[in-house]
C-alpha positions in Angstrom: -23.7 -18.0 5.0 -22.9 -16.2 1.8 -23.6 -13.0 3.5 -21.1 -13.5 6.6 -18.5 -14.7 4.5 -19.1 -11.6 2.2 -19.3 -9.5 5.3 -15.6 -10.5 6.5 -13.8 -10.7 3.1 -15.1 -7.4 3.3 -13.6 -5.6 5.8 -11.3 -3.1 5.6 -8.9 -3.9 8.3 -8.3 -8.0 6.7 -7.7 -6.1 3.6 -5.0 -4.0 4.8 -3.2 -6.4 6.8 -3.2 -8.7 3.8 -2.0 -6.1 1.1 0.5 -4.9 3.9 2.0 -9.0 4.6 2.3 -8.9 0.3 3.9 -5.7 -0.2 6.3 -6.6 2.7 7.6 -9.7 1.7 7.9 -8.4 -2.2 9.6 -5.2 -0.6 11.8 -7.9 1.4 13.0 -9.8 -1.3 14.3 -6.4 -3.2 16.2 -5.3 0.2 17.8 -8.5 0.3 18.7 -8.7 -3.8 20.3 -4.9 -3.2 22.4 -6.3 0.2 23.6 -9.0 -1.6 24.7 -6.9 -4.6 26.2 -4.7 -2.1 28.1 -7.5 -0.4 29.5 -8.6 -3.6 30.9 -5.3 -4.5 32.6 -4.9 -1.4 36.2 -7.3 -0.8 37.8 -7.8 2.5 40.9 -8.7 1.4 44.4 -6.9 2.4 43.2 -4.6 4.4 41.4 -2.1 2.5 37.8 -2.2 1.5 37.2 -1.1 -2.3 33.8 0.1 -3.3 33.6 2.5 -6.2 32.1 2.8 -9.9 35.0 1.2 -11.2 35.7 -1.5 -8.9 32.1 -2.7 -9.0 31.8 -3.0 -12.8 34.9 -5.4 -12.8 37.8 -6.4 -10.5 40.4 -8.6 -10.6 39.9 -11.2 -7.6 43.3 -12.7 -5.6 43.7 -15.5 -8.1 43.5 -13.7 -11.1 39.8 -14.2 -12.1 38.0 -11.8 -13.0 34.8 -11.1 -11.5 31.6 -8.5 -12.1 28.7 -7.8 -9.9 24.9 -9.5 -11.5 22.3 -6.7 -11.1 20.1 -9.6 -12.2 18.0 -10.9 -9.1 17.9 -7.0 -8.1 16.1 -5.6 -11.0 14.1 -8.7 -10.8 13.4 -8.1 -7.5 12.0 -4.1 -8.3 10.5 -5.7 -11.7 8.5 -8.4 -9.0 7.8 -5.5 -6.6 6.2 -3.1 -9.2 4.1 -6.0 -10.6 2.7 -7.1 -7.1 1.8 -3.5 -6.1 -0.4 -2.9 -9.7 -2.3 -6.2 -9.0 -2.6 -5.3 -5.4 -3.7 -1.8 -6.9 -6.5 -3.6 -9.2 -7.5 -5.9 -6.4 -7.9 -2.7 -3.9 -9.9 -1.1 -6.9 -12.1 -4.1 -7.1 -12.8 -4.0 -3.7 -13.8 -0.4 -3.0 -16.2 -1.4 -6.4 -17.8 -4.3 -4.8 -18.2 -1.9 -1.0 -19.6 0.6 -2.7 -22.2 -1.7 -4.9 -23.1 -4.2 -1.4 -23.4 -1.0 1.3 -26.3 0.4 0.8 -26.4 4.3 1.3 -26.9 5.6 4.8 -30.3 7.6 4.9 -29.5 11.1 6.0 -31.8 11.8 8.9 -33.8 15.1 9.4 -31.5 17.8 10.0 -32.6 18.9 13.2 -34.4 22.7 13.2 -32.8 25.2 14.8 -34.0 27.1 17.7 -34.4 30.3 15.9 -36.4 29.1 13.5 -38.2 26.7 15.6 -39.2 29.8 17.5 -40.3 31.8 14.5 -42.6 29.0 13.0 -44.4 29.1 16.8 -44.7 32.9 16.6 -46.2 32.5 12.8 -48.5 29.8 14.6 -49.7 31.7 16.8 -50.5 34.6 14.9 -52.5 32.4 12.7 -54.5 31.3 15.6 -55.1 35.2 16.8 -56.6 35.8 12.8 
């Protein structure tokens, strides 16, 4: 039993699908941190949409408050994504460790003679038989 479980935890195609379903949703939540900061900078007020260095730092809003932009979750969000692909990196280096120590190594078979010197070898045969 050991040996089928070991035998599907390690196969390559599980792995990848399971390294690709982490790195997507850690990917995800950083594409979602940067469209929210993105949706924050941008006001739909009077008309005009402003977007620029100095407008995203600080603006004043309608009311008079004054509001600024949290890179906060979105550095998070790359800080998260950087940590889950180094431990998906060490767990992928485990892995090919372990395949390499459990599959044993494939015994070449005889390379297969070639004609010519199949054909010499008969021709030193039978001059040996002729002496």
């Amino acid at each position: 039993m050991f040996k089928e479980f070991r035998d599907f935890i390690l196969k390559g195609n599980m792995l990848d699908l399971a390294i690709g379903v982490i790195i997507g949703a850690a990917f995800g939540k950083v594409v979602t941190a940067f469209t929210e900061l993105l949706l924050s900078a941008i006001t739909f007020g009077t008309g005009s949409t402003q977007v620029g260095a100095v407008e995203v730092a600080k603006r004043t809003a309608e009311d008079g408050t004054v509001k600024s932009i949290d890179l906060g979750p979105f550095i998070n969000s790359i800080i998260s994504l950087l940590i889950v692909g180094f431990a998906l990196f060490l767990v992928v280096k485990a892995y090919n460790t372990a395949k390499k120590r459990f599959d044993k190594p494939a015994e070449a078979a005889p390379a297969a003679v070639p004609a010519d010197v199949k054909l010499l070898e008969e021709i030193r045969d039978l001059l040996k038989a002729k002496s």
